[in-house]
C-alpha positions in Angstrom: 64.3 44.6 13.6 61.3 43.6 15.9 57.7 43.0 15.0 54.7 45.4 16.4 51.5 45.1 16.5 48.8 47.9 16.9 45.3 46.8 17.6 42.2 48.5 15.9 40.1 47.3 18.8 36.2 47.1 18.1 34.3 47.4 21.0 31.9 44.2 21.9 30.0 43.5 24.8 30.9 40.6 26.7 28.7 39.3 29.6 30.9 37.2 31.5 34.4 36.6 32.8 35.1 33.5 30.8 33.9 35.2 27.2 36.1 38.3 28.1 39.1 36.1 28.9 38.5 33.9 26.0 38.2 36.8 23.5 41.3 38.7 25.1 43.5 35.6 25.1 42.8 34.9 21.3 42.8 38.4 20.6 46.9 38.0 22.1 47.4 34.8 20.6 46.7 35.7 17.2 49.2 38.4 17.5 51.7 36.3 18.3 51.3 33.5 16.3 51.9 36.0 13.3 55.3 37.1 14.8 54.3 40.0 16.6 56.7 41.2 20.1 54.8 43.9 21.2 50.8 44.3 21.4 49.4 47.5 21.7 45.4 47.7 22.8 43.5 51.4 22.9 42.7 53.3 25.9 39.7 53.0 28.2 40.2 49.3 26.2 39.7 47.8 29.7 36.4 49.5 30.2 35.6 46.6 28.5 34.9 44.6 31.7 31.7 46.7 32.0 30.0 44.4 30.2 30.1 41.9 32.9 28.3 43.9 35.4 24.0 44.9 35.7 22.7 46.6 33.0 21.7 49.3 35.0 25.3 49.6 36.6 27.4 49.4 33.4 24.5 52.0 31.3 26.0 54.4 34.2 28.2 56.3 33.4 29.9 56.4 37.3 28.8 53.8 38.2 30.3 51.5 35.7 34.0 52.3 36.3 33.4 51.9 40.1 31.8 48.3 39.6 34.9 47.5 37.2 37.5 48.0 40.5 37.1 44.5 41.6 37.7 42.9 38.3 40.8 44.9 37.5 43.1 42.8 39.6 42.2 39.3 37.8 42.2 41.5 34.5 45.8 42.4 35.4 46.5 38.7 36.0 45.5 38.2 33.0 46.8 40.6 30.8 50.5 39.4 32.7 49.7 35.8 32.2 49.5 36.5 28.2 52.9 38.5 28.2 54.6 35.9 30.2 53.3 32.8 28.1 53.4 34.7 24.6 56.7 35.7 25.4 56.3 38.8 24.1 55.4 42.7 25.3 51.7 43.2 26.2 50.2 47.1 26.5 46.9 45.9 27.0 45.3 49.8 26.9 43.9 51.7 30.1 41.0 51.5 32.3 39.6 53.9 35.2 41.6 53.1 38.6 40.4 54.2 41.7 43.3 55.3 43.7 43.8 55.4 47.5 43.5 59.4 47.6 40.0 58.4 46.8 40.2 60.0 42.6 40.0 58.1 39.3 43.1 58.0 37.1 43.4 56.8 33.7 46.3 54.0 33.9 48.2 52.2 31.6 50.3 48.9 32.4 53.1 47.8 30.6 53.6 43.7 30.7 56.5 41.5 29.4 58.0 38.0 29.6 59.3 38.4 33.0 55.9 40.2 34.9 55.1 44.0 35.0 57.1 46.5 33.9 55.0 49.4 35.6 52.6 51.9 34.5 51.8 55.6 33.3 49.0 57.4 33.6 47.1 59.8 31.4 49.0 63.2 32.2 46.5 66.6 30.6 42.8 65.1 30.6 40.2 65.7 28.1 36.8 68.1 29.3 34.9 65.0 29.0 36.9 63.1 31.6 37.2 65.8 34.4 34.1 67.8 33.9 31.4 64.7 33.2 33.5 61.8 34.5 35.7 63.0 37.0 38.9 61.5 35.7 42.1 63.5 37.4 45.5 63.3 35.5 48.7 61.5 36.7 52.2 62.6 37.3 55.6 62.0 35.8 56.4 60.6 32.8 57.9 56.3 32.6 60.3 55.5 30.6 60.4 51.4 29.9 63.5 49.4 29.4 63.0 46.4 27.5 64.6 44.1 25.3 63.2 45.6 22.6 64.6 49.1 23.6 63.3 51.7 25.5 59.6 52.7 25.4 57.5 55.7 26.9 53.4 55.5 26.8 51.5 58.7 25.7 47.7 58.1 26.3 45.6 59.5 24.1 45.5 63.5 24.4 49.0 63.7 26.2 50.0 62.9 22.2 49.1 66.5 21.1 51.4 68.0 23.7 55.1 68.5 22.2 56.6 68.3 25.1 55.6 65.2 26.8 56.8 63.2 24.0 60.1 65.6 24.4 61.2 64.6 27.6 60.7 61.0 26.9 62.4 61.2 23.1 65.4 62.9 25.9 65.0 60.0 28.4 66.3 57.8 25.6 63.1 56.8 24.0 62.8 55.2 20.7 59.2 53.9 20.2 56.0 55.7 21.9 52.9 53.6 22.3 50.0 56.1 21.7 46.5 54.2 23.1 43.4 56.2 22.2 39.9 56.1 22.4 37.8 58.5 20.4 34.4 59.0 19.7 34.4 61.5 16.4 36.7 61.1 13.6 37.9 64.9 14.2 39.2 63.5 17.5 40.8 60.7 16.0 42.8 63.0 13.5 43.6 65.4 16.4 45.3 62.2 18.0 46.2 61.3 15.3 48.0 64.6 14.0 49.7 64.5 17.1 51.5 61.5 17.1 53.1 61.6 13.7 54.1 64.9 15.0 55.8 63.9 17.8 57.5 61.0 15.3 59.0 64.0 13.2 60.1 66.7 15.7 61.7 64.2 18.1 62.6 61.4 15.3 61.4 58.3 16.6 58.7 56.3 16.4 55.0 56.3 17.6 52.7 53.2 17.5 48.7 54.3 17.6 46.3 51.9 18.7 42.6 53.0 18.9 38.8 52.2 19.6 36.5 51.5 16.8 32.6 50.1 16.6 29.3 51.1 18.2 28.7 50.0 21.9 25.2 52.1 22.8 25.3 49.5 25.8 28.3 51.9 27.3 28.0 55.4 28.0 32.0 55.7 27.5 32.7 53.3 24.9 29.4 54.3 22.7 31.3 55.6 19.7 34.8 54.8 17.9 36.7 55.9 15.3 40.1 55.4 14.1 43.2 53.6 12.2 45.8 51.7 14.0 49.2 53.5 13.1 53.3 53.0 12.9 54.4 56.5 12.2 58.1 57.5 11.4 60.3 60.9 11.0 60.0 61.4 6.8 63.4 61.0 6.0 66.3 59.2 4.7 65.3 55.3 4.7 61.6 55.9 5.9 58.6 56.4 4.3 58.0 59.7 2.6 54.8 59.8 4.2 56.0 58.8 7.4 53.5 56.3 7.5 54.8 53.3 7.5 51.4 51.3 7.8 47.8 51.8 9.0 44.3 50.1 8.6 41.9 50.9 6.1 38.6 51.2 7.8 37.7 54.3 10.2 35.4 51.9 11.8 35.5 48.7 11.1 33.1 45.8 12.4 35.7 43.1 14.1 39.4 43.5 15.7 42.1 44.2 13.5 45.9 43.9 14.4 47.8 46.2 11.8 51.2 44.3 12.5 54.6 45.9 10.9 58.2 45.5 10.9 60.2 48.1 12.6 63.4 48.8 12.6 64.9 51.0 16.0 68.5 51.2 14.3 67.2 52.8 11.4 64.8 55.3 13.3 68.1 56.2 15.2 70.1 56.5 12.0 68.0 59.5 10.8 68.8 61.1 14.0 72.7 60.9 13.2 72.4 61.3 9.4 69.1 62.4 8.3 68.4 65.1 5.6 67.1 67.2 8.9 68.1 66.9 12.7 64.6 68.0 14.0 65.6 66.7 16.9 69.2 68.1 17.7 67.5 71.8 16.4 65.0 72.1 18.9 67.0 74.1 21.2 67.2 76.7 18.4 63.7 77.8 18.7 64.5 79.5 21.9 67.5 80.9 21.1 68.1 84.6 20.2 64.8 85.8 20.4 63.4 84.0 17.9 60.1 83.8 20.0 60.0 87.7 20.2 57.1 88.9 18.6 58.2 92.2 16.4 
């Protein structure tokens, strides 16, 4: 059994270093102090630096994730500071990374109590991010061993592609971490939609952390909706629902941690002695034609 914690992360503004730091570290500390070995934060939840450059500058919608790039490496510090002290694992969300090739990616680090674990980036990209942001997508898929067991991260969008979440239920993984950041409730549900799907088809579990609150100060964090999720395959031992637990409010006014027991034996159980083997029968929708339209 291990304890996980999925943040419903409302968006504040936060002028300088120290107030960030301050906020992030008892943001991670209250986690923890409740039991919790794994914190999740949303994507673009790093975007939050923003707030510590020019008005003009972070109002721009390019030039706020460029003025961000010197910050991210004390961030990162940061973020593996927490991890290491907590003792515990620390997804801290994504932020906008400008690589060498000269093009943003959407990146996600994975922290725990021994240093960085590595990082995945956001793989299929929304219209907003490469036709008004120009955000390009990553490569390659991670798959993260940790005490806990083994994790893969799905950011956002890559959550309503089946086959992402395939390869990495394949790769051994029992527990995807699904940051988001959306600014309608039918994008939320879309995410949303998508992850308990993946839960089901490949039997495993997904943990949904997302951005919530009003931030007119940011033209990429201005709007947020959603729940923080555990989702489940509806089976033997789980939730009917397949919800094990999520937040109440769509968009609620301070952070919440929805923090829930989960237990990986059981999710791998259902996989060996379920009422359905979604999982072992997904070859069979290729076999013998059955995708031949008559």
């Amino acid at each position: 059994m291990i304890k996980v914690a999925a943040c419903q992360y409302h968006i504040e503004l936060f002028t300088t270093w120290e107030a960030y730091a301050e906020h992030l570290t008892t943001l991670c500390e209250e986690a923890a102090e409740q039991g919790a070995e794994l914190l999740l934060l949303p994507e673009y939840a790093g975007l939050v630096l923003t707030g510590q450059l020019p008005e003009a500058e972070r109002g721009d919608l390019h030039g706020s994730i460029a003025g961000i790039q010197p910050l991210l490496p004390r961030w990162l510090a940061l973020c593996e500071s927490l991890a290491r002290r907590l003792n515990l694992y620390l997804q801290p969300g994504s932020v906008a990374v400008l690589d060498d090739d000269g093009i943003y990616r959407n990146r996600a680090w994975l922290f725990g109590p021994d240093g960085c674990l590595g990082t995945q980036d956001k793989l299929i990209m929304t219209r907003f991010e490469l036709e008004q942001w120009h955000i390009a997508a990553g490569s390659g898929l991670k798959v993260f061993d940790t005490a806990l067991g083994k994790l893969g991260i799905l950011i956002c969008y890559d959550n309503e592609f089946p086959l992402l979440a395939h390869t990495l239920a394949e790769a051994g993984v029992d527990l995807i971490l699904a940051p988001s950041c959306t600014d309608t409730v039918a994008g939320f549900h879309r995410v949303r939609i998508g992850a308990q799907a993946r839960a089901l088809e490949n039997q495993i579990a997904v943990l949904h952390s997302p951005t919530v609150g009003l931030a007119p100060w940011s033209p990429s964090l201005d709007e947020g909706y959603g729940r923080a999720s555990l989702y489940v395959p509806s089976d033997y031992g789980m939730p009917a629902s397949g919800i094990v637990a999520e937040s109440e409010e769509l968009c609620p006014t301070r952070s919440h941690w929805l923090i829930c027991d989960l237990d990986l034996a059981e999710v791998r159980r259902v996989r060996e002695q379920g009422q359905v083997f979604t999982r072992r029968d997904w070859p069979r929708q290729f076999d013998d034609g059955r995708l031949v339209l008559r």
